[in-house]
C-alpha positions in Angstrom: 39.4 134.1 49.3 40.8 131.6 46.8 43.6 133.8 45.9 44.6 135.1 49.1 44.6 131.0 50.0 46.8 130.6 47.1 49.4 133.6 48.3 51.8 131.8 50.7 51.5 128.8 48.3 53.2 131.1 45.4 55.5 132.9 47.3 56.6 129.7 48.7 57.5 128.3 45.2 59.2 131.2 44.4 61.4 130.9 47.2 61.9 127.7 46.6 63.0 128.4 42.8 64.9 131.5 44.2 67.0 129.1 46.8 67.9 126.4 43.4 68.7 129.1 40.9 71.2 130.2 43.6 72.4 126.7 44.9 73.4 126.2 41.0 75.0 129.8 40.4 76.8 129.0 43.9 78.4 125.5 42.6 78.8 127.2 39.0 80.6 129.6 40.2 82.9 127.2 42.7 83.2 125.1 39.6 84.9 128.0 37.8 87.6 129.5 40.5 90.4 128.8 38.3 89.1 131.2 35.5 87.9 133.4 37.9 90.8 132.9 40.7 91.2 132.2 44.1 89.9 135.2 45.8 86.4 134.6 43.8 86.4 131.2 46.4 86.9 133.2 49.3 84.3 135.7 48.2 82.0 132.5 47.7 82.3 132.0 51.0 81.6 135.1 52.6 78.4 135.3 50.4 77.3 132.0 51.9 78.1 133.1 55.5 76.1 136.1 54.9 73.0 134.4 54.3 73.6 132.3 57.1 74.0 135.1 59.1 71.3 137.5 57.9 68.7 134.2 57.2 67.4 133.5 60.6 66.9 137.3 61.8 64.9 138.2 58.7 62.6 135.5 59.2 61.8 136.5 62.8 61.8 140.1 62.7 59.1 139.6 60.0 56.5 139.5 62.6 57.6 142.7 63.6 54.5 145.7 63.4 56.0 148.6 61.7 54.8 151.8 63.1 56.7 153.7 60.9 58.6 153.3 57.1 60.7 155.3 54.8 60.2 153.8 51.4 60.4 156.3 48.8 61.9 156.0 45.6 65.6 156.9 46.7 65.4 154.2 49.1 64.3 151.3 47.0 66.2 152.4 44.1 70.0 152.6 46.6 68.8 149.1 48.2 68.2 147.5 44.2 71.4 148.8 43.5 73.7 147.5 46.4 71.9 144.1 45.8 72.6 144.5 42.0 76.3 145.4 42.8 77.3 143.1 45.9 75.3 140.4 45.2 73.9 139.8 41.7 76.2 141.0 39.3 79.3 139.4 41.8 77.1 135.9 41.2 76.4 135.9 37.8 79.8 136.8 36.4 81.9 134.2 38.8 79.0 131.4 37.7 79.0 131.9 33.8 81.1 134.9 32.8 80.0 137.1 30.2 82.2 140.4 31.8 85.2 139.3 31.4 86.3 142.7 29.0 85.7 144.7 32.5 88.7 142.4 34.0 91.9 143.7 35.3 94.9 142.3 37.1 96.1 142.1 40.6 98.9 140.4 42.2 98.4 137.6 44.9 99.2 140.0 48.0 96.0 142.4 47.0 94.1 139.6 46.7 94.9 138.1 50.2 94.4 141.4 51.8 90.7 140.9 50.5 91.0 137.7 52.1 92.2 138.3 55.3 89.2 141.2 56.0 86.7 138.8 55.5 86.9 137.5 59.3 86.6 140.8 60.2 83.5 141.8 58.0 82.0 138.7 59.4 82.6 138.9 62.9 81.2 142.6 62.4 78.0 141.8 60.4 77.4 139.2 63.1 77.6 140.8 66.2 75.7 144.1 65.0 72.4 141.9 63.8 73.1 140.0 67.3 73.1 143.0 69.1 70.3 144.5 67.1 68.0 141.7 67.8 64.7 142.7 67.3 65.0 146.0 66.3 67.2 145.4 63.3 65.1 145.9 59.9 66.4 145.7 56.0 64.3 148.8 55.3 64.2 152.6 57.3 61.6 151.3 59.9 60.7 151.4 63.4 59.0 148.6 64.9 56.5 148.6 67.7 58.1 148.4 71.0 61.2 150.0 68.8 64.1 150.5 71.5 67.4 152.5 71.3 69.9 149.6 71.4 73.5 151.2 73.3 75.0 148.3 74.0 77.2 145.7 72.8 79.2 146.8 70.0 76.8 149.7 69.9 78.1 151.2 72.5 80.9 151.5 70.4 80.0 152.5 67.3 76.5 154.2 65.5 76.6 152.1 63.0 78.4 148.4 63.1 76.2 147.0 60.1 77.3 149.6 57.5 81.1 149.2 59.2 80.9 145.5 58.1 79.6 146.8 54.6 82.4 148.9 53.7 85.0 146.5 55.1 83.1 143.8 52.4 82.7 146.3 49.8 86.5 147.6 49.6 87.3 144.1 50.2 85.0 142.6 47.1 87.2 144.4 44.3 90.2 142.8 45.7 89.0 139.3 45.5 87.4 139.5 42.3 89.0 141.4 39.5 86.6 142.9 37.4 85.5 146.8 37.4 81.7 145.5 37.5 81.2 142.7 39.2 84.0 143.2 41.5 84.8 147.4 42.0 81.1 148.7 41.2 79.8 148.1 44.9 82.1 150.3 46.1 80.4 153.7 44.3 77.2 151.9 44.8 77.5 151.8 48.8 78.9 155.1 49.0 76.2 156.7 47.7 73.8 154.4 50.2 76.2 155.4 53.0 76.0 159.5 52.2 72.1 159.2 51.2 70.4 157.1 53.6 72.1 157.1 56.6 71.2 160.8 57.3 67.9 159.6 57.2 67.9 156.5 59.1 69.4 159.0 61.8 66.7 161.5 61.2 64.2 158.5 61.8 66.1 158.1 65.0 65.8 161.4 66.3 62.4 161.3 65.9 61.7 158.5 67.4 64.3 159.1 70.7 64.8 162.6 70.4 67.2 163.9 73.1 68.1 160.2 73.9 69.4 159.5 70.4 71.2 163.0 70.7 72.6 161.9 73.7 74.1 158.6 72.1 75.4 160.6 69.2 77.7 162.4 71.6 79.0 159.2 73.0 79.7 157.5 69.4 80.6 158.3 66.0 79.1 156.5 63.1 81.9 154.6 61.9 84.7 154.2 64.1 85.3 154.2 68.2 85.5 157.8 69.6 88.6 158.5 71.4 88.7 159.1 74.2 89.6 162.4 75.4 
């Protein structure tokens, strides 16, 4: 009894160390933008609005009852390495270098066309947890009371959330210039974007079935379908 008392008291303090150690990396890393450049600021940004935007649904949609999970080693080892890759490694080397030998040059117009995608990523990233509500999930799950959500920008597109992904990942390289900390998300999320999304659909199907078929034929994953 005592130790299950003491649970939320622990995983509190690590959150609490968690939030600090990245408050200081954050204003370490804002310290150094003129090592690290101007696009590293903008990328700094985006990072922070991404927590902002991610914070509040993550902490409601844990209440959510999972009635059914996908977490086999694939998946945990593809969500490690997109958090290692957009996140972590990103961090680490704009707060107190130590990659610098993986650095490579671009000129200022490369770097603002990183810049200049970040709205859209946002706006994107956004809109598809808004959307989601409820049903939206970090892991392959389905929730009790899971519903088939075709509206919004869903009615659009499959797959909004991983559209905001790749416009962040193929923008992250261009605002900071190193081959690991800056271009390695890009492999990384393509092989989350050819792996797992087959089998978040398949999750789908089986949960729907011809409803999600249905809503296939409407949308593509990626991109508006034309209209014929």
């Amino acid at each position: 009894m005592a130790d299950k008392a003491q649970r939320p008291i622990l995983k509190g303090l690590v959150m609490a160390a968690t939030v600090i150690v990245a408050l200081a990396l954050l204003l370490a890393a804002a310290l150094r933008w003129r090592e690290n450049g101007w696009g590293a600021l903008v990328w700094l940004a985006a990072f922070v609005a991404t927590f902002a935007i991610r914070t509040p649904h993550a902490k409601r949609n844990r209440a959510n009852i999972v009635v059914d999970a996908r977490k086999g080693l694939d998946e945990i080892l593809l969500l490690a390495a997109m958090f290692l890759a957009m996140m972590v490694l990103p961090l680490l080397h704009l707060a107190v270098g130590g990659l610098g030998f993986a650095d490579y040059s671009l000129p200022d117009w490369a770097t603002a066309i990183g810049a200049l995608a970040q709205p859209a990523y946002l706006w994107l990233f956004w809109r598809s947890h808004a959307d989601l509500g409820r049903n939206w999930s970090p892991g392959l799950e389905v929730r009790d009371g899971h519903q088939l959500v075709a509206k919004g920008i869903y009615a659009r597109i499959r797959h909004p959330m991983y559209a905001a992904i790749w416009i962040s990942a193929l923008a992250q390289p261009l605002l900071i210039h190193n081959w690991i900390a800056g271009f390695l998300v890009v492999p990384a999320f393509a092989a989350m974007w050819f792996l797992r999304v087959p089998n978040e659909e398949a999750l789908m199907r089986g949960r729907f079935g011809d409803a999600w078929d249905e809503y296939c034929a409407r949308t593509d994953r990626l991109f508006p379908k034309r209209a014929r």
